[in-house]
DSSP file (Angstrom, degrees, kcal/mol; ACC not computed):
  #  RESIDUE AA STRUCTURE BP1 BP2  ACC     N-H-->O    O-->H-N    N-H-->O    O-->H-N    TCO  KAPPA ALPHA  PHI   PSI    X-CA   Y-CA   Z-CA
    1    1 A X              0   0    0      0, 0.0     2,-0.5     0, 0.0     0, 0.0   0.000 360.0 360.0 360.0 164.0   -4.6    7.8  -33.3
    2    2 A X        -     0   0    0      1,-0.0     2,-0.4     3,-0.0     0, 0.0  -0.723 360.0-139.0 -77.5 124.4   -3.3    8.9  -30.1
    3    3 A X        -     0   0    0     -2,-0.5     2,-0.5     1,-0.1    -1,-0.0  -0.695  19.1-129.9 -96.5 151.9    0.1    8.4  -29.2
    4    4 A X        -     0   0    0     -2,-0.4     2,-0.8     4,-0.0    -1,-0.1  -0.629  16.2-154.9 -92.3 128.2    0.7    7.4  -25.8
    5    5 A X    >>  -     0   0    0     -2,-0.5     3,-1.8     1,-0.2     4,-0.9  -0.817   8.6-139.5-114.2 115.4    3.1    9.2  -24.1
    6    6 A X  H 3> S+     0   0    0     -2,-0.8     4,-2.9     1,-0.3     5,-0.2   0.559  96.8  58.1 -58.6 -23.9    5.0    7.5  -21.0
    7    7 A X  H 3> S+     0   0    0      1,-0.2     4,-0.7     2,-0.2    -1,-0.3   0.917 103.7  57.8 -40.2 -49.3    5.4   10.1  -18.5
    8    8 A X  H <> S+     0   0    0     -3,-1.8     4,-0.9     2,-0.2    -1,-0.2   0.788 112.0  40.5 -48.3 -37.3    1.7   10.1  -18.8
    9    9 A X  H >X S+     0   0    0     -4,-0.9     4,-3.6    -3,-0.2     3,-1.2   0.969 115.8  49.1 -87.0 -59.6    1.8    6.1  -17.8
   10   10 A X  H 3< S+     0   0    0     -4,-2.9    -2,-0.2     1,-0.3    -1,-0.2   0.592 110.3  47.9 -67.7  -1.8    4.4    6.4  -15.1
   11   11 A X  H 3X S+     0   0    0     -4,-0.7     4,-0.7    -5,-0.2    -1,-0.3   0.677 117.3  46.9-102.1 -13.7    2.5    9.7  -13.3
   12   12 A X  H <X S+     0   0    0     -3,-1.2     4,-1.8    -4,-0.9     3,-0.4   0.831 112.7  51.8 -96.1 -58.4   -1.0    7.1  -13.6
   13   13 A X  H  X S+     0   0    0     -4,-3.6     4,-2.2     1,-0.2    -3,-0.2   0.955 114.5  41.3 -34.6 -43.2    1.3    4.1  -12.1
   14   14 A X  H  > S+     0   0    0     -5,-0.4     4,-1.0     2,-0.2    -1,-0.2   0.753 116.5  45.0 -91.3 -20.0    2.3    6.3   -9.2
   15   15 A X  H >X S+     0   0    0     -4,-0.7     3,-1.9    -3,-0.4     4,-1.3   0.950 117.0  49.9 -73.7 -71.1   -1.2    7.7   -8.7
   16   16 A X  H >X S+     0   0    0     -4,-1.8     4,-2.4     1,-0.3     3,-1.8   0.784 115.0  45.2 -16.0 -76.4   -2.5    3.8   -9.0
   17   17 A X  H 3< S+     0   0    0     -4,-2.2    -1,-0.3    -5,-0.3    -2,-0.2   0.530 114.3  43.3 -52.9 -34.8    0.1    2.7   -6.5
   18   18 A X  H <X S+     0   0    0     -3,-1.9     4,-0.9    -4,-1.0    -1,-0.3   0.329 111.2  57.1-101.5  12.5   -0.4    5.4   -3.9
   19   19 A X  H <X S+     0   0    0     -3,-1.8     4,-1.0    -4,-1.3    -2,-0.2   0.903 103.8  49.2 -70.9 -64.9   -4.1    5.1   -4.2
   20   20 A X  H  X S+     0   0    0     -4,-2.4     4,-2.3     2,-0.2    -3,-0.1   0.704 111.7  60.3 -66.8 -12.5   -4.1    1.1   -3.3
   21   21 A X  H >4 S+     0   0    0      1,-0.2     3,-2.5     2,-0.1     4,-0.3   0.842 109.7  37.1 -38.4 -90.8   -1.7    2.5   -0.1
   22   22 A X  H 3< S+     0   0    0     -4,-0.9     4,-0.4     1,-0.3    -2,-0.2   0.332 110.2  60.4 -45.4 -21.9   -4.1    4.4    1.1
   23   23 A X  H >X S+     0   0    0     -4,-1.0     4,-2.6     2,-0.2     3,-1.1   0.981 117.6  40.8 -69.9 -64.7   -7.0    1.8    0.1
   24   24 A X  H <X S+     0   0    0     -3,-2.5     4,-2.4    -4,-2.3    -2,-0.2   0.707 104.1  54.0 -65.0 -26.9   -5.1   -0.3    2.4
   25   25 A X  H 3> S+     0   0    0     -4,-0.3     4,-1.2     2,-0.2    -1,-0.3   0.545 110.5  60.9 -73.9  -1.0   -4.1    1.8    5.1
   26   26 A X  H <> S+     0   0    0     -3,-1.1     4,-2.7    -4,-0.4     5,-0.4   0.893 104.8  44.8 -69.4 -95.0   -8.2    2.4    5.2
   27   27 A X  H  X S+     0   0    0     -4,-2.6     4,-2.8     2,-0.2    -2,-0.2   0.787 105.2  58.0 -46.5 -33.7   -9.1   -0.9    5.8
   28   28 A X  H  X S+     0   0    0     -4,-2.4     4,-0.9     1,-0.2    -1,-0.2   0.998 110.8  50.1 -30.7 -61.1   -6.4   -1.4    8.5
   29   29 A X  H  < S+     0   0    0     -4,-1.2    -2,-0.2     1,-0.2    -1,-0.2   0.692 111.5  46.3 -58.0 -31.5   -8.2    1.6   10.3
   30   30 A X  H >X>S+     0   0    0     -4,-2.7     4,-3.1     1,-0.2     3,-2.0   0.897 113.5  48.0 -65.5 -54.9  -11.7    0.2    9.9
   31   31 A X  I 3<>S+     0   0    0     -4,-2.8     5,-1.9    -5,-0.4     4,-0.4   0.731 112.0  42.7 -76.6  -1.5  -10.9   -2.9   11.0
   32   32 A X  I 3<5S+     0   0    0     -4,-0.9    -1,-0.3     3,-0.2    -2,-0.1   0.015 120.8  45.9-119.1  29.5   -8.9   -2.2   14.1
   33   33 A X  I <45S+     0   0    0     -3,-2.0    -2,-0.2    -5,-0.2    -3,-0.1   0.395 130.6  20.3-127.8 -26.1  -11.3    0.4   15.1
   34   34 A X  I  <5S+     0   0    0     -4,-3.1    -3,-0.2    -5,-0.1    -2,-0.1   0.778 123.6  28.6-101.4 -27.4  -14.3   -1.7   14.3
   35   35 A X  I   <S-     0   0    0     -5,-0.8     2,-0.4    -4,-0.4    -3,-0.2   0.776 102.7 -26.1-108.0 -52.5  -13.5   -5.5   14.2
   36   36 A X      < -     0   0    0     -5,-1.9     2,-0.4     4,-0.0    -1,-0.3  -0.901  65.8 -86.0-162.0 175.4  -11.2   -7.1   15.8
   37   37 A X    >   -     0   0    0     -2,-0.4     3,-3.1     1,-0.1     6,-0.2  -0.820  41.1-105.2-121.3 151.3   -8.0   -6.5   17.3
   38   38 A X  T 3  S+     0   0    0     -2,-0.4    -1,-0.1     1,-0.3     6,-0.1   0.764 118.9  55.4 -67.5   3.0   -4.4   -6.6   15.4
   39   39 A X  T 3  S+     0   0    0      4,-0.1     2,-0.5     5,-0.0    -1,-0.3   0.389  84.3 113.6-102.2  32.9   -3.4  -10.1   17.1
   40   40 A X  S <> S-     0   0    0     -3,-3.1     4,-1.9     1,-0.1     5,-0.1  -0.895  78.5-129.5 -76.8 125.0   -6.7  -11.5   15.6
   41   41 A X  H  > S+     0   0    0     -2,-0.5     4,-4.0     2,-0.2     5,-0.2   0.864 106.7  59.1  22.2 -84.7   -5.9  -13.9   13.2
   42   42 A X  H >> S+     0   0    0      1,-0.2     3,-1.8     2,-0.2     4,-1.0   0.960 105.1  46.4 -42.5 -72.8   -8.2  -12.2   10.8
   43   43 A X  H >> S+     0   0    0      1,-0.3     4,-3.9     2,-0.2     3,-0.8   0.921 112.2  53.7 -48.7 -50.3   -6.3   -8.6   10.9
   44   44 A X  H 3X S+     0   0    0     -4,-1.9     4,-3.1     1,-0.3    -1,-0.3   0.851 109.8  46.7 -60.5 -38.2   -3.2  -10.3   10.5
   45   45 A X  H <X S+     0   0    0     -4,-4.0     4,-1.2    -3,-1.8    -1,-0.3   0.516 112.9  42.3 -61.1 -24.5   -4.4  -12.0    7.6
   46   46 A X  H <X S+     0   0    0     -4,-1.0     4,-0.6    -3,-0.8     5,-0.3   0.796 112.5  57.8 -98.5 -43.0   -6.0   -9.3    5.6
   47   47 A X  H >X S+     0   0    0     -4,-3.9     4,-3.4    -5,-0.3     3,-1.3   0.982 115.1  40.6 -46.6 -63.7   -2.7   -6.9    6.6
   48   48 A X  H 3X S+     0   0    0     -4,-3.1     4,-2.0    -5,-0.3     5,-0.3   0.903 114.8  49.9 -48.6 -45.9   -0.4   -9.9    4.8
   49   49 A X  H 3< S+     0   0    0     -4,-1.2    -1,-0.2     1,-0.2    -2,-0.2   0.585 120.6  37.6 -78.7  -0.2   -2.9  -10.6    1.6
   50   50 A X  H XX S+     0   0    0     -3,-1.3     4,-2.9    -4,-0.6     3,-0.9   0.739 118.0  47.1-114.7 -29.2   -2.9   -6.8    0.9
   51   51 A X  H >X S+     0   0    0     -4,-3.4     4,-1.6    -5,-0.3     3,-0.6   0.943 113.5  48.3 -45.5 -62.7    0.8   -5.9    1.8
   52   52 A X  H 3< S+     0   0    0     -4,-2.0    -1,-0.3     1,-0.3    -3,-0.1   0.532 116.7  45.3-111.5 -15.0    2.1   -8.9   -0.3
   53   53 A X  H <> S+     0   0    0     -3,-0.9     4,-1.4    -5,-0.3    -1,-0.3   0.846 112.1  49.6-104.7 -27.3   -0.4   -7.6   -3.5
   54   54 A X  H <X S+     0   0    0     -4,-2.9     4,-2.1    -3,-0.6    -2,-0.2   0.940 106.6  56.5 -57.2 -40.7    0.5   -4.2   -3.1
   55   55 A X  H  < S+     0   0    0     -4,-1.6     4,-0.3     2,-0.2    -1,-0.2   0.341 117.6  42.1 -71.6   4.8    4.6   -5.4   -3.1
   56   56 A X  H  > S+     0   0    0     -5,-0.3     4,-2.8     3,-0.1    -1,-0.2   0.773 103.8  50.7-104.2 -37.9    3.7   -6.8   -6.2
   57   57 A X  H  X S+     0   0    0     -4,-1.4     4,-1.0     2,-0.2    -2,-0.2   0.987 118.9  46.8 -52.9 -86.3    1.7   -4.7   -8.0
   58   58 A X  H  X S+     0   0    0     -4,-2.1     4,-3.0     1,-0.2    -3,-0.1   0.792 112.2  54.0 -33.5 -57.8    5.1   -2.0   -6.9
   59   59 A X  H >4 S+     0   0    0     -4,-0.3     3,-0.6     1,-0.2     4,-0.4   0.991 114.0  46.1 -58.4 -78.5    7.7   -5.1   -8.2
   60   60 A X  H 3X S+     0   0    0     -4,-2.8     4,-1.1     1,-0.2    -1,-0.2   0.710 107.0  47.8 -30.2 -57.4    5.7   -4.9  -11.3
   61   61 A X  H 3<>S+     0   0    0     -4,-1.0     5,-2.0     2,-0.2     6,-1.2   0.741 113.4  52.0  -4.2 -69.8    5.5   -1.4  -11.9
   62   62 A X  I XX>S+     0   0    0     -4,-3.0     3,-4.7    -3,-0.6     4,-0.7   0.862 108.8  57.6 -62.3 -99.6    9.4   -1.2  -11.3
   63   63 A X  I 345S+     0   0    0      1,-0.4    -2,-0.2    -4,-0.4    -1,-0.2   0.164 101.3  45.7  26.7 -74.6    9.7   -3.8  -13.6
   64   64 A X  I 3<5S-     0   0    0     -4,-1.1    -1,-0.4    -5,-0.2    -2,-0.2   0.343 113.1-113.2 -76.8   3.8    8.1   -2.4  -16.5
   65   65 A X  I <45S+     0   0    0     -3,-4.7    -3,-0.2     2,-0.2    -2,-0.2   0.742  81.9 123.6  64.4  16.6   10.1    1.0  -16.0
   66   66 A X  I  <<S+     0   0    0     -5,-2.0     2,-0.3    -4,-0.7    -4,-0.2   0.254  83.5  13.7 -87.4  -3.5    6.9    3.1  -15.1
   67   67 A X  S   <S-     0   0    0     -6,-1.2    -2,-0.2    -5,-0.6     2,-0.1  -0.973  91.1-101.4-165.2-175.5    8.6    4.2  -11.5
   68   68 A X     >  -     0   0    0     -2,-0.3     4,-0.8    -3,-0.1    -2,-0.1  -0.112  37.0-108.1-109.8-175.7   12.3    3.9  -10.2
   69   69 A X  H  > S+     0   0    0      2,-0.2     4,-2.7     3,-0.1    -7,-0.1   0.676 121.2  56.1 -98.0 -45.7   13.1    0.8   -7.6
   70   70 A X  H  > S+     0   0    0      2,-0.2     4,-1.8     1,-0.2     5,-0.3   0.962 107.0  50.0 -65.5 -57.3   13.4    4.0   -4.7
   71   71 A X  H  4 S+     0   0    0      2,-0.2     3,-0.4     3,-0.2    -1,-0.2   0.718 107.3  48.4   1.3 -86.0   10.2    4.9   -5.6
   72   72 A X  H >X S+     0   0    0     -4,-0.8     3,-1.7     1,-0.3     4,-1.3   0.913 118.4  42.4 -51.1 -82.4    8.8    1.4   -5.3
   73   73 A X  H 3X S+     0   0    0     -4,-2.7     4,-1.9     1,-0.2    -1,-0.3   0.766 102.5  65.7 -59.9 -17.7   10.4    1.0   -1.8
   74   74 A X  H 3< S+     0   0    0     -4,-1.8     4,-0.5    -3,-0.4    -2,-0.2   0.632 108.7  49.6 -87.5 -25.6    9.4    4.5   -0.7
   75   75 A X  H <4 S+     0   0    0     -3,-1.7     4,-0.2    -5,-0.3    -1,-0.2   0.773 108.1  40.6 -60.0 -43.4    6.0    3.1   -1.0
   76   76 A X  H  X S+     0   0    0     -4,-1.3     4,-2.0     2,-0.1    -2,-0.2   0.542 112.7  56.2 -95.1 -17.0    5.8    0.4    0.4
   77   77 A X  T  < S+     0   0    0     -4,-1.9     4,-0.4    -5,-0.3    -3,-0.2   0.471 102.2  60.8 -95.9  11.4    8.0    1.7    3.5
   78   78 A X  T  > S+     0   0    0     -4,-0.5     4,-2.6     2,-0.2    -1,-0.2   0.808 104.5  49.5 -92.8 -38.0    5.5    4.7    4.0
   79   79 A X  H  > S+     0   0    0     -4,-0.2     4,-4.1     1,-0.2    -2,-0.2   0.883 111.3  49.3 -77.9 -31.1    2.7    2.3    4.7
   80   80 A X  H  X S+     0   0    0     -4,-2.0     4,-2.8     2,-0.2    -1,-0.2   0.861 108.6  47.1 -12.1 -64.2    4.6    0.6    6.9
   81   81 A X  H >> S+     0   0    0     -4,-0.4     4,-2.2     2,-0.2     3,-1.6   0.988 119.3  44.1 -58.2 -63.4    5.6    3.4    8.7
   82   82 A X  H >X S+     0   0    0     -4,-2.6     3,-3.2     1,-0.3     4,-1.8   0.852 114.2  50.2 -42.1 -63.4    1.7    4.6    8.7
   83   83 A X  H 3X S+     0   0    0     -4,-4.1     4,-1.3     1,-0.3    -1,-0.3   0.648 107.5  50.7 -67.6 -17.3    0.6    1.3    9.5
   84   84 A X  H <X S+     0   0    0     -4,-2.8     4,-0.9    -3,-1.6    -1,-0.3   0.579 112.4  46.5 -63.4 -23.4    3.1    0.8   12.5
   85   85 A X  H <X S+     0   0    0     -3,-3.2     4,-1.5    -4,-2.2    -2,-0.2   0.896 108.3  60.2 -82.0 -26.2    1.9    4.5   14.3
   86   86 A X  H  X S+     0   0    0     -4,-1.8     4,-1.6     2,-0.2    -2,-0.2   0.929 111.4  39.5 -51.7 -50.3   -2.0    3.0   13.5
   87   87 A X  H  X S+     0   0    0     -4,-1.3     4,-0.9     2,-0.2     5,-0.3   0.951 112.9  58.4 -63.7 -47.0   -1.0   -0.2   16.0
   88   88 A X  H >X S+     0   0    0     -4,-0.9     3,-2.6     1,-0.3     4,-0.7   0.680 109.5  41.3 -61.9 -85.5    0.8    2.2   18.2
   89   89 A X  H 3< S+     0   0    0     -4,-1.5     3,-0.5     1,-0.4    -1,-0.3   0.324 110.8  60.9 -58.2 -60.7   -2.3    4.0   18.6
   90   90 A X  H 3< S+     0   0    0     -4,-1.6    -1,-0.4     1,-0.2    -2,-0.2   0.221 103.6  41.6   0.1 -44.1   -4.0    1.2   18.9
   91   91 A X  H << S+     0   0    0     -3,-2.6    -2,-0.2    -4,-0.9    -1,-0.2   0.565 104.1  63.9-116.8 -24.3   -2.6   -0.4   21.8
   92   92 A X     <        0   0    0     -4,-0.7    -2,-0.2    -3,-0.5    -3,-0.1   0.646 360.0 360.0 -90.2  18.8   -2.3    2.7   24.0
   93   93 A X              0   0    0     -5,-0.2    -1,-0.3    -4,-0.1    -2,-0.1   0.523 360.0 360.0 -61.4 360.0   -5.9    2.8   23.8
């Protein structure tokens, strides 16, 4: 049998984790280029139900000791950042 080695789990956590960023920062950009605009309802809604599952997914993660707590916030505050220059963009359209 294999043994499972945790570096190996914590570099596939942090690949996981900055994948479903990017998933999300995606779909911002589709939708505020194609749908609707970010004080619709809608946008607002889909920004909160994927922030708040990604900051869990990250809370988890930390949790189990597959990435550090800095990490974990350094994650969540990059899509932030990204998704706050996407609205700026946005609006000087």
């Amino acid at each position: 049998m294999t043994e499972i080695k945790v570096p190996d789990l914590e570099q596939k956590a942090l690949a996981l984790l900055k994948a479903d960023a990017d998933k999300i920062y995606k779909l911002i950009d589709v939708q505020m280029e194609n749908l609707t605009m970010p004080q619709c309802p809608l946008y607002e809604e889909v920004l909160d139900t994927q922030m708040f599952g990604l900051s869990r997914e990250v809370e988890y993660a930390v949790r189990l000791g597959l990435i550090a707590e800095e990490i974990g916030r350094e994650i969540m505050g990059s899509l932030e950042r990204k998704l706050a220059t996407l609205h700026e963009l946005f609006n000087q359209k």
